[in-house]
N, C-alpha and C positions, 0 to 999 in steps of 0.2 A: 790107579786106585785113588791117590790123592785127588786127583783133577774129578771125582765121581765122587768122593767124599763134602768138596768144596759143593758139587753140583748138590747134593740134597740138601747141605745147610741153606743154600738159597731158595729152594723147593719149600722148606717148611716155614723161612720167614714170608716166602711169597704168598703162601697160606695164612699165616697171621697175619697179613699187613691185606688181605684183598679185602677188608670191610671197613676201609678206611680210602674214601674215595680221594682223587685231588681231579682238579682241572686239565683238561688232555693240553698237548704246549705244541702238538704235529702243527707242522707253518708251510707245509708242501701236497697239501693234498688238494683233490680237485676242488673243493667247496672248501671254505674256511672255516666253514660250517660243519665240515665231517671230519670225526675224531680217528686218530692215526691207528688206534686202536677200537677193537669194539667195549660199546657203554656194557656193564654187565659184568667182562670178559675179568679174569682173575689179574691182568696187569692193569687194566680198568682200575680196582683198588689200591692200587701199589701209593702209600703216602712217603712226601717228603721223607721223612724220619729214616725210611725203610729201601727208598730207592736204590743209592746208592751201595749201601751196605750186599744188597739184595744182587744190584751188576756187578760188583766185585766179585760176588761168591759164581755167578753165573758164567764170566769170562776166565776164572780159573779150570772150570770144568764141563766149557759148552761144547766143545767136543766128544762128549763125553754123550750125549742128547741124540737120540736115535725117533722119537717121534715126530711125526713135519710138523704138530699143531703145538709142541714145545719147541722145537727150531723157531717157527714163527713168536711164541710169545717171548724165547729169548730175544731174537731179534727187537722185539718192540720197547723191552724191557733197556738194550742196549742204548734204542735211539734216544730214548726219553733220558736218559744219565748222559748222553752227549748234548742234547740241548741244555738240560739246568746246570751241568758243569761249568764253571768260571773259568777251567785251565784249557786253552782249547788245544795241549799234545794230550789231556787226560781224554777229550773228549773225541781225539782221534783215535785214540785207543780204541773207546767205546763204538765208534764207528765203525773200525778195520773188523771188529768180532761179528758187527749186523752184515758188515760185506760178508763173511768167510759163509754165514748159515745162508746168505741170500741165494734161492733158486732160482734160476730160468723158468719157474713153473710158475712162480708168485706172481710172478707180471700180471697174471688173468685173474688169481682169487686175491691178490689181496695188494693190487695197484700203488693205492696210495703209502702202502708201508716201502716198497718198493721204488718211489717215486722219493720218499722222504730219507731214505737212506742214501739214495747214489747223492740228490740235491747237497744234503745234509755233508757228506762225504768231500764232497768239490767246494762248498764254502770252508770247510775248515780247512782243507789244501790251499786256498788261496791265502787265507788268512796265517799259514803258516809259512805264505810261500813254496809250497810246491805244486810247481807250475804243472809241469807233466802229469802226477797225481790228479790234480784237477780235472785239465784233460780229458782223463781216462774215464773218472764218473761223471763227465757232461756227454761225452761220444756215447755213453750207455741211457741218457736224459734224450739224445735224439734220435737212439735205433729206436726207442721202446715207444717215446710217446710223441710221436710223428703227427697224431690225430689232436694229440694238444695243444698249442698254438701258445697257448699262456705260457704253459710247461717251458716248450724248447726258446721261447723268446726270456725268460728266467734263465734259461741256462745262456746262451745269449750273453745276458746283464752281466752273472756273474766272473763270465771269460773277460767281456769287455772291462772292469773295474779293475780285475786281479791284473792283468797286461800292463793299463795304463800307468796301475800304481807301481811296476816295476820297471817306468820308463819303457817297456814295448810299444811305446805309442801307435809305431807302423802299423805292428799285426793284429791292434786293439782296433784298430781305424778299420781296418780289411772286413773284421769279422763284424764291427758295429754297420758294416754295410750290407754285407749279409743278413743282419737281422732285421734292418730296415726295407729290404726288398723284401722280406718275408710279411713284413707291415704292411706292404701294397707301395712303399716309400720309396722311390728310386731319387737320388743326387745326380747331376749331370758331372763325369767325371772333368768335364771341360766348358765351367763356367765362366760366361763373360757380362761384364757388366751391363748392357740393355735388360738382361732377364734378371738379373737383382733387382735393378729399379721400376721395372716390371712389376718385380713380384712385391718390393717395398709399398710399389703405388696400391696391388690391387689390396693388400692388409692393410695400410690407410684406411682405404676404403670401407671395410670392413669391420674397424675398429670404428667407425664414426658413429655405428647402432647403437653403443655400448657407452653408458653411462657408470661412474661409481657401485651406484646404487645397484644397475640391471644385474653386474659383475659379481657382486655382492650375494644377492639372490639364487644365483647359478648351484646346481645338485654338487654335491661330492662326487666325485667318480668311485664308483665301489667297484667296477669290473676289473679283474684282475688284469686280463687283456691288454684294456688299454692303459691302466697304468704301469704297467712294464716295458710296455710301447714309449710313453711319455718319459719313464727313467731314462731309456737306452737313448732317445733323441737328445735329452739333456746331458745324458754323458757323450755325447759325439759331439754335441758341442764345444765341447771343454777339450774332447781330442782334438777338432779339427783346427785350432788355434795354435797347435803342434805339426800339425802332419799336414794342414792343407785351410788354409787361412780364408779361401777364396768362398768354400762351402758355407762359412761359419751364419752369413745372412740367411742361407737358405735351412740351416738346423734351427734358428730362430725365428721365421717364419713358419716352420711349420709346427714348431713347439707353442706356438700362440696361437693358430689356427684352430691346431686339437685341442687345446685348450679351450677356449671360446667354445668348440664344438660340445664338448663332453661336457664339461664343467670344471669345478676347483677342485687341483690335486697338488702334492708336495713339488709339482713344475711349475703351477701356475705363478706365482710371484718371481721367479727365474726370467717365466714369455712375456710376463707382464714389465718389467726391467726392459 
């Protein structure tokens, strides 16, 4: 009865506060461009002022929530109070409640909210250090969105970061290869020096077209794709000077290569070095 109590006081602020629009903050959806929630939708309106006030009351009594299209809006209402949160154990919190409503059904109507909470879910694990937790919502990042490429290469980035930064360098190294043959990227596990200077010579080369100026001129990379692609090569970088010294020319040749190729992104002055 409490926990149904708390659920209406959030029901009637959610109602007060829905004509009071703010900015959607979903940072996991397929387009950067499409909002985690829909434009219109009654958490659509949910302001600052009201958000949080609004998830407290909901996560006291969302068990409580018997229809799917209120399961759903709680959820949405959850993820958004776990991104603007500053505390990120408050924002696990916020989290574990979007997991508990999350169906095996949403994957097909409502993708992106479902994509934003397991994401959402394993960066705050890492960030608090739990490893397995993580885990847990990246293996749900790769049954579901297998056709995604971005998707599972982000999930990817964020195993390989959270490892490295707990000294796992090995198995940071393992799975950074794995995402790089998923890139089309293969490293020769047994390189010898004629193919560095090989490959040293044929990027010389290469690099000879290229002027300040032309460098200068080059697009932003906006695809999400390949700058995911670009982080993960730049973080094996920095692993392989741990775990395998001998690769490290060949993660900077090809960090310069894609470079060059796409254009300028937050690698390029790393390949450019």
């Amino acid at each position: 009865a409490k926990g149904a109590y708390h659920l209406q006081i959030g029901r009637i602020l959610l109602q007060a506060g829905k004509n009071l629009r703010v900015p959607n903050r979903s940072v996991h959806s397929r387009s950067r461009k499409r909002p985690s929630w829909p434009p219109g939708s009654m958490e659509d309106g949910v302001h600052n002022r009201y958000l949080f006030t609004i998830a407290v009351q909901f996560a006291r009594g969302y068990k409580s929530i018997t229809l799917p299209s209120e399961k759903i809006s709680a959820a949405r209402i959850f993820v958004a109070a776990g991104h603007r949160s500053q505390d990120a154990l408050a924002s696990k919190d916020f989290y574990t409640r979007a997991r508990d409503l999350l169906d095996i059904s949403w994957w097909k109507e409502e993708f992106n909210l479902c994509v934003d909470i397991s994401m959402s879910s394993a960066e705050n694990a890492a960030v608090l250090g739990l490893v397995d937790e993580m885990k847990a919502n990246l293996s749900v990042i790769h049954e579901y969105c297998r056709g995604e490429k971005a998707l599972v290469l982000r999930a990817y980035l964020i195993e390989i970061k959270s490892l490295y930064a707990r000294d796992m360098s090995k198995e940071a190294y393992e799975i950074g290869m794995r995402g790089l043959e998923l890139c089309g990227i293969r490293i020769p596990r047994n390189v010898f020096m004629p193919k560095i200077i090989a490959g040293l010579a044929r990027t010389r080369t290469m690099m000879k077209k290229y002027d300040h100026e032309s460098v200068l001129k080059m697009p932003v990379v906006e695809d999400e794709e390949t700058i995911v692609k670009l982080q993960i090569i730049a973080q094996m970088a920095f692993i392989s000077v741990d775990v395998n010294r001998k690769v490290l020319p060949f993660m900077c040749i090809i960090a310069l290569r894609l470079s060059m190729r796409e254009g300028i992104s937050e690698v390029t002055p790393t390949a450019l070095a």
